[in-house]
Every structure is written in structure tokens, then in C-alpha cells.
DSSP file (Angstrom, degrees, kcal/mol; ACC not computed):
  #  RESIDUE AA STRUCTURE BP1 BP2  ACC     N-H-->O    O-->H-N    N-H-->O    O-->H-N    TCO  KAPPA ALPHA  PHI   PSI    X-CA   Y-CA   Z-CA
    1    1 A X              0   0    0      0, 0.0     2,-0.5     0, 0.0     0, 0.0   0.000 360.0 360.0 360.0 133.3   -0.2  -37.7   -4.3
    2    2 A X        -     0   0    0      1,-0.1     0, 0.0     4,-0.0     0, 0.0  -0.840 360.0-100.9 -91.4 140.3    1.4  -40.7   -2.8
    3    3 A X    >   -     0   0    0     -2,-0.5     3,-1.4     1,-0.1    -1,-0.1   0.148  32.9-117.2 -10.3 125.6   -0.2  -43.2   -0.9
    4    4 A X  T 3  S+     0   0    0      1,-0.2    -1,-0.1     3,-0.0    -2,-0.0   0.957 120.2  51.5 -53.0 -35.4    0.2  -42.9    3.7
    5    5 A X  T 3  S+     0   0    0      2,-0.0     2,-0.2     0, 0.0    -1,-0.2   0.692  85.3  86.6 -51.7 -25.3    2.1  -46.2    3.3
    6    6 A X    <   -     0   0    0     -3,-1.4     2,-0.5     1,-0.0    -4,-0.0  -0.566  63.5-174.2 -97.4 120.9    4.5  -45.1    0.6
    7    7 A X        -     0   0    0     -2,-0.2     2,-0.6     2,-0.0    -2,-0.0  -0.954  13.8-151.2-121.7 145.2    7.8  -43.4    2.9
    8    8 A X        -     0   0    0     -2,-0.5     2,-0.2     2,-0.0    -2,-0.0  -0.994  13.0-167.0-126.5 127.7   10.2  -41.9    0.8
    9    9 A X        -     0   0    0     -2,-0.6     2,-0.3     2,-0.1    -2,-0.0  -0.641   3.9-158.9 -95.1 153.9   14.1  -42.1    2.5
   10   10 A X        +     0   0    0     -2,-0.2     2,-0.2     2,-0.0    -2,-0.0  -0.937  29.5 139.3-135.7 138.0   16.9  -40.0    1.0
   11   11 A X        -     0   0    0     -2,-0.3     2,-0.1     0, 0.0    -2,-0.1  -0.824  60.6 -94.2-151.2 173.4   20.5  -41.0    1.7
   12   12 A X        -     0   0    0     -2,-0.2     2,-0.3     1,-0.1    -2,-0.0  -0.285  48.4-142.2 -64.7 152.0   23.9  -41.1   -0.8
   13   13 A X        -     0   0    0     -2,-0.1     2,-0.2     5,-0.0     5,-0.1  -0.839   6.5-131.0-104.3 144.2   24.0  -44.9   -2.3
   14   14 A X    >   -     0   0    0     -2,-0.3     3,-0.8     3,-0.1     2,-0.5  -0.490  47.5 -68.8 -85.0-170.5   27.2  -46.5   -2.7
   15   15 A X  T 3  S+     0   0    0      1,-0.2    -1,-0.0    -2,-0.2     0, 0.0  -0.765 122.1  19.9 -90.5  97.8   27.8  -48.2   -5.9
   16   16 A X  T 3  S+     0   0    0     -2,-0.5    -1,-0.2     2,-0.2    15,-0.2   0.530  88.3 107.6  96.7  30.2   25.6  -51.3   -6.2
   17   17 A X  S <  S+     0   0    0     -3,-0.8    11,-0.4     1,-0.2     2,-0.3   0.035  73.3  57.6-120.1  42.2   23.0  -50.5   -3.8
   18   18 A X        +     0   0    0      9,-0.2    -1,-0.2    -5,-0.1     9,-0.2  -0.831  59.6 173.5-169.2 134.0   20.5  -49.8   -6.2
   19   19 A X  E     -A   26   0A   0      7,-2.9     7,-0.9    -2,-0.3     2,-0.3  -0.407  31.1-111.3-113.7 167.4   18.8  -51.9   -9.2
   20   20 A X  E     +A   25   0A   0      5,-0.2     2,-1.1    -2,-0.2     3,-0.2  -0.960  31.7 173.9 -98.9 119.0   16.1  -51.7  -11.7
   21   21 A X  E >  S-A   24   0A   0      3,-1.0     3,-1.6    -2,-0.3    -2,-0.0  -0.803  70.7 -16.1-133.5 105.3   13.6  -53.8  -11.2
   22   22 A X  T 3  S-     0   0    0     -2,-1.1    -1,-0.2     1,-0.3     3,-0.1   0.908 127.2 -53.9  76.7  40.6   10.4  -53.5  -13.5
   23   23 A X  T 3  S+     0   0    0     -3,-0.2     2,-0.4     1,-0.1    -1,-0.3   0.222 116.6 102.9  79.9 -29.9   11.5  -50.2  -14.6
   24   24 A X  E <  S-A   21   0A   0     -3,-1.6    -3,-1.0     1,-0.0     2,-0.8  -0.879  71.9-120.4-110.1 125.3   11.9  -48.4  -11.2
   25   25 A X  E     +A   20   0A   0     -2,-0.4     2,-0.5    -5,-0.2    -5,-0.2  -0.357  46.3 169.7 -80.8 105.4   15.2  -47.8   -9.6
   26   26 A X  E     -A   19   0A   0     -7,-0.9    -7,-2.9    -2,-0.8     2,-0.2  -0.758  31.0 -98.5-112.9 165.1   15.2  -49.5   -6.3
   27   27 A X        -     0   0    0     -2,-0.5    -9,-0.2    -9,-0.2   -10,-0.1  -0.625  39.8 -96.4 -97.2 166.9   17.4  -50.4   -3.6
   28   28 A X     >  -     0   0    0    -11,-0.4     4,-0.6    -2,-0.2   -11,-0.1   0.321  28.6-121.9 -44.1-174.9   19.0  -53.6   -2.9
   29   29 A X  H  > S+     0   0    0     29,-0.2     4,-0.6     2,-0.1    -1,-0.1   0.767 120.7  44.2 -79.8 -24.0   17.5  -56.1   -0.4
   30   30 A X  H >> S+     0   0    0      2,-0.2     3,-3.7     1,-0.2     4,-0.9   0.963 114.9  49.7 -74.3 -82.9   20.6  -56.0    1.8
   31   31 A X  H 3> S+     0   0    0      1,-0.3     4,-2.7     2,-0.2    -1,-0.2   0.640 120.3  41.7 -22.8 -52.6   20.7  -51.7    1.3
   32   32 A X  H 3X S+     0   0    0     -4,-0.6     4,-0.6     1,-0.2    -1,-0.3   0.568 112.3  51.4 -85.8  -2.7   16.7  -52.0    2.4
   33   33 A X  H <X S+     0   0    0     -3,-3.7     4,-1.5    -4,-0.6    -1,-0.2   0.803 114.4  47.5-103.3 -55.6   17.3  -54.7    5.3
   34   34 A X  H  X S+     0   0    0     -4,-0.9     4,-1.1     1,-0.2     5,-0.4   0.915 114.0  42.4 -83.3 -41.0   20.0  -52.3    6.6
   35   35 A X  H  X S+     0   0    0     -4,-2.7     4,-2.2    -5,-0.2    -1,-0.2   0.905 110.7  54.6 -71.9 -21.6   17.9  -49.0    6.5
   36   36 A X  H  X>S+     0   0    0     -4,-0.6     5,-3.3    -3,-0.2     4,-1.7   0.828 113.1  44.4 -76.3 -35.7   14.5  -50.6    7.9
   37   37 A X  H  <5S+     0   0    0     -4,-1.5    -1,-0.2     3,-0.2    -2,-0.2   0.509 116.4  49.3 -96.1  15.9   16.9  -51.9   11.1
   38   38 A X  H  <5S+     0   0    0     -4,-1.1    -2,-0.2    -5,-0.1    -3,-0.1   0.656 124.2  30.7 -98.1 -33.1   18.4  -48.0   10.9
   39   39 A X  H  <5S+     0   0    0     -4,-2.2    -3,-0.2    -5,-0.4    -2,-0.1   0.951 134.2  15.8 -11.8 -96.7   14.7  -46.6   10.9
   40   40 A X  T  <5S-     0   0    0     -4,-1.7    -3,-0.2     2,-0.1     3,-0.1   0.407  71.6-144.5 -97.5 -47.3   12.7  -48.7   12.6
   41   41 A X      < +     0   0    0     -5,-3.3     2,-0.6     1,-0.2    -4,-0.2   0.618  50.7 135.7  95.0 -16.1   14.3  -50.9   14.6
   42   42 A X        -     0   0    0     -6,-0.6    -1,-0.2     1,-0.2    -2,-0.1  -0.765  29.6-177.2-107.6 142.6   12.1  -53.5   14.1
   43   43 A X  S    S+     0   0    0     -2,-0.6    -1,-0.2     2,-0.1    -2,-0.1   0.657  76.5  65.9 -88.7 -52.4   13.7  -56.5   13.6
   44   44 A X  S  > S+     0   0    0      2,-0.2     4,-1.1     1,-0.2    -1,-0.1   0.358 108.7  51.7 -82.1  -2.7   10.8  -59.2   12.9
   45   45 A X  H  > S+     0   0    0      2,-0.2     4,-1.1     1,-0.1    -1,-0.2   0.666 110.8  45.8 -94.0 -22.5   10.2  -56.7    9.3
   46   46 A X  H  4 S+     0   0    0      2,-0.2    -2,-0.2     3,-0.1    -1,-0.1   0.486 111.9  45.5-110.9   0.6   13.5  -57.0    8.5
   47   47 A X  H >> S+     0   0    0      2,-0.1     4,-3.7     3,-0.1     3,-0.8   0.711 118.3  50.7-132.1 -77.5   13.7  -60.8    9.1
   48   48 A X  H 3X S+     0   0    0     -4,-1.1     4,-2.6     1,-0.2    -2,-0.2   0.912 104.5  57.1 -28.2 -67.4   10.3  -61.0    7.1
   49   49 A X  H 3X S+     0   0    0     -4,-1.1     4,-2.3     1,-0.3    -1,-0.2   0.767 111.7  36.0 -43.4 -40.6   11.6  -59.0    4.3
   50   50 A X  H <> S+     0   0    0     -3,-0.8     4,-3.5     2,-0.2    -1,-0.3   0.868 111.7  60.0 -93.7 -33.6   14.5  -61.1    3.4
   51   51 A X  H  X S+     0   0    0     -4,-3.7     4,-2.6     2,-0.1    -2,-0.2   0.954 114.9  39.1 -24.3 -60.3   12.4  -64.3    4.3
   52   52 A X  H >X S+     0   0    0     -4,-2.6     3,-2.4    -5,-0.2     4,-0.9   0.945 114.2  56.8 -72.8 -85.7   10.0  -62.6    1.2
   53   53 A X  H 3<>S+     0   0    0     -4,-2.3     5,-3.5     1,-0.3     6,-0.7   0.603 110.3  40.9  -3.5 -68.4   13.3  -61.6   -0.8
   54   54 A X  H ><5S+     0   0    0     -4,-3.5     3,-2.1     4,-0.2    -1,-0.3   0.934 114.5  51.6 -59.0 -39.4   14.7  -65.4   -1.0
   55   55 A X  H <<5S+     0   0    0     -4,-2.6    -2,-0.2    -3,-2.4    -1,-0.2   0.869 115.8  43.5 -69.8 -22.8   11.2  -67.1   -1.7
   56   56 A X  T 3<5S-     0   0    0     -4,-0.9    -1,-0.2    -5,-0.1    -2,-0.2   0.156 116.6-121.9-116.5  45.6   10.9  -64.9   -4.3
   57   57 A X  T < 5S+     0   0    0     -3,-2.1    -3,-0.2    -5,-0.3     3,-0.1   0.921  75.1 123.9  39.5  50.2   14.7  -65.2   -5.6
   58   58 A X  S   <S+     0   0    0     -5,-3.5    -4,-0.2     1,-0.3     2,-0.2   0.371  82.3  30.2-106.8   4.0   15.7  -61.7   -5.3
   59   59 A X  S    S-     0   0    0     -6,-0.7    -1,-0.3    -5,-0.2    -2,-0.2  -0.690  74.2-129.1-135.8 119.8   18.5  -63.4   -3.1
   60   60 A X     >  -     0   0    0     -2,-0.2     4,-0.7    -3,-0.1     5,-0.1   0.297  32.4-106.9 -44.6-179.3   20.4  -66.4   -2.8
   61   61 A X  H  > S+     0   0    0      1,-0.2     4,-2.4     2,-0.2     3,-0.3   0.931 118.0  59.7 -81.5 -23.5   20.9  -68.3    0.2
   62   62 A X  H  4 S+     0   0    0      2,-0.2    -1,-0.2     1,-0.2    -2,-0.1   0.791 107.5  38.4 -36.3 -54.1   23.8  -67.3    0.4
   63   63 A X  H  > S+     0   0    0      2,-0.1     4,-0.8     3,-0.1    -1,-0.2   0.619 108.7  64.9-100.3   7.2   23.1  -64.0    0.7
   64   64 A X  H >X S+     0   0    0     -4,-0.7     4,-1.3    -3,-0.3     3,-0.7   0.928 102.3  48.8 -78.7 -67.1   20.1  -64.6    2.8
   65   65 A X  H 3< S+     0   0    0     -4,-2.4     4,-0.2     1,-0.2    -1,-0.2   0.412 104.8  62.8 -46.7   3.7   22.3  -66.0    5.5
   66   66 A X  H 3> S+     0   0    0      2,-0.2     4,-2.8     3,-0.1    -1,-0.2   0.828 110.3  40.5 -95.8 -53.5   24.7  -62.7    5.2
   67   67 A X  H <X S+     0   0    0     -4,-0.8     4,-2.6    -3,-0.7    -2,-0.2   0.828 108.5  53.9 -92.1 -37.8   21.9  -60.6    6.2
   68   68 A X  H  X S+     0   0    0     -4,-1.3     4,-2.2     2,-0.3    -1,-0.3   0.885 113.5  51.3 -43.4 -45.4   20.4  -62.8    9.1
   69   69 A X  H >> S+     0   0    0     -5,-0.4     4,-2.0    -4,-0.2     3,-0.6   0.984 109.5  51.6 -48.0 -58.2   24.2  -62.5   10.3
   70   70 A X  H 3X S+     0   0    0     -4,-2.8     4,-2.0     1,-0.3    -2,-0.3   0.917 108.5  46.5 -58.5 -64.8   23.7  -58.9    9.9
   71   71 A X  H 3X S+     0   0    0     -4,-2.6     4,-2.3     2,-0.2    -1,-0.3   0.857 107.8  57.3 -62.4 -25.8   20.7  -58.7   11.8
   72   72 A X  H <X S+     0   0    0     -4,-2.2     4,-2.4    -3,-0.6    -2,-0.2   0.987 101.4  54.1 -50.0 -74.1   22.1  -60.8   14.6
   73   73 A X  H  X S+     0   0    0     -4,-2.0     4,-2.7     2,-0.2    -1,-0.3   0.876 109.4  52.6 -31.2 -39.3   25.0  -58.4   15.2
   74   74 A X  H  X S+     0   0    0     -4,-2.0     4,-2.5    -5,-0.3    -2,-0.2   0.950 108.9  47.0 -53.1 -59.0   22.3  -55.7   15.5
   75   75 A X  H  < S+     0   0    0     -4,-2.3    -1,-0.3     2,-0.2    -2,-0.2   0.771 116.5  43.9 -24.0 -53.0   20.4  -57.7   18.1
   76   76 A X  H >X S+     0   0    0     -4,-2.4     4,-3.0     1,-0.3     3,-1.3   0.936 114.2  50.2-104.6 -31.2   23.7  -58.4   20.0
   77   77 A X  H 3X S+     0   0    0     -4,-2.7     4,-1.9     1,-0.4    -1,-0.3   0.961 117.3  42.0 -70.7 -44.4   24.9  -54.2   19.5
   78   78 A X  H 3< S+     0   0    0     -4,-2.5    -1,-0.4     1,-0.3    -2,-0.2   0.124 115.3  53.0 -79.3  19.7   21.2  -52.9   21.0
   79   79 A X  H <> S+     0   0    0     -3,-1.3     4,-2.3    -2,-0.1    -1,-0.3   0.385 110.8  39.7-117.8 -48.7   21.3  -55.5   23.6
   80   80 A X  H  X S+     0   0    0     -4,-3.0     4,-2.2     1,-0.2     5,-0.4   0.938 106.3  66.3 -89.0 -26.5   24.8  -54.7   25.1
   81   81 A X  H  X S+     0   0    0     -4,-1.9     4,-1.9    -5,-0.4    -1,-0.2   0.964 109.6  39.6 -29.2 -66.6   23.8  -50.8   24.7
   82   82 A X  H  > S+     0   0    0      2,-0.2     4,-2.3    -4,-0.2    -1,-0.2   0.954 113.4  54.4 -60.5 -36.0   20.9  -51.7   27.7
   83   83 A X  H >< S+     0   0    0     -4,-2.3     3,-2.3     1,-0.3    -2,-0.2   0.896 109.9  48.8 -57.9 -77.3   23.7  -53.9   29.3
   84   84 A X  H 3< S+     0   0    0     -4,-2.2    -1,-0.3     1,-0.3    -2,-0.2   0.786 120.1  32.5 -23.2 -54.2   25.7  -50.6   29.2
   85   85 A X  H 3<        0   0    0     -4,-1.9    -1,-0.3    -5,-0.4    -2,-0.2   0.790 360.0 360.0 -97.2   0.0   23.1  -48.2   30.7
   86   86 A X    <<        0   0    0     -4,-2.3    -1,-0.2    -3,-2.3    -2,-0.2   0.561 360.0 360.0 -77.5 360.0   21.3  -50.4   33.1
């Protein structure tokens, strides 16, 4: 029995969106960055996440600044969406 916290997604991966990390086949941070803001929505989790990711060098900065980009675009596509129906 799994834990209420524990959500299990299924989607196809592309090729390099999943590691091994301690034994257990996860996905990337970017792959999990992009599915929490297709989810969820929430923005400040997914911001967090990659915050946690860099301090604990599962990503450069380099690819920390990809994915802040990434969320930005998100921000600016849900933003002009309201512009659109208001």
C-alpha cells in the first residue's frame, strides 16, 4: 500500500527523461518541473523544486536557468489565456 502523498503519473518518456538514482528509475528534474506545471499548476512547487534540485547538484546552473525560463513562458502563456477570455 502506498503512502496518500505518493501520486503515481503514467505518460510515454522520451529518451533521456528518466535516470536511476539510488536504484529507482526516476524522472528528470526538467521531465518532473514540466509535469508538476502540467498537473498542478502551481508554479511556487515547481520554482521550489528546481531551487532543491540545484542545491543539491542534481542540476547545473545552467540548467537551472533553462527551466526558470521554462516556467516563465508558462506564467506569460496562462496569463495571456485570461487576457484572451476576459
Amino acid at each position: 500500500m502506498r503512502p496518500k502523498w505518493v501520486r503515481l503519473h503514467r505518460a510515454d518518456l522520451a529518451r533521456g527523461e528518466m535516470k536511476v538514482h539510488e536504484g529507482l528509475p526516476v524522472t528528470t528534474v526538467a521531465r518532473t518541473v514540466q509535469d508538476m506545471l502540467a498537473s498542478s499548476g502551481r508554479v511556487s512547487l515547481a520554482r521550489q523544486a528546481i531551487s532543491g534540485a540545484r542545491r543539491e547538484g542534481f542540476i547545473d546552473r545552467a540548467e537551472a536557468q533553462r527551466l526558470r525560463r521554462r516556467i516563465a513562458r508558462y506564467i506569460r502563456t496562462i496569463e495571456s489565456g485570461k487576457a484572451a477570455s476576459a
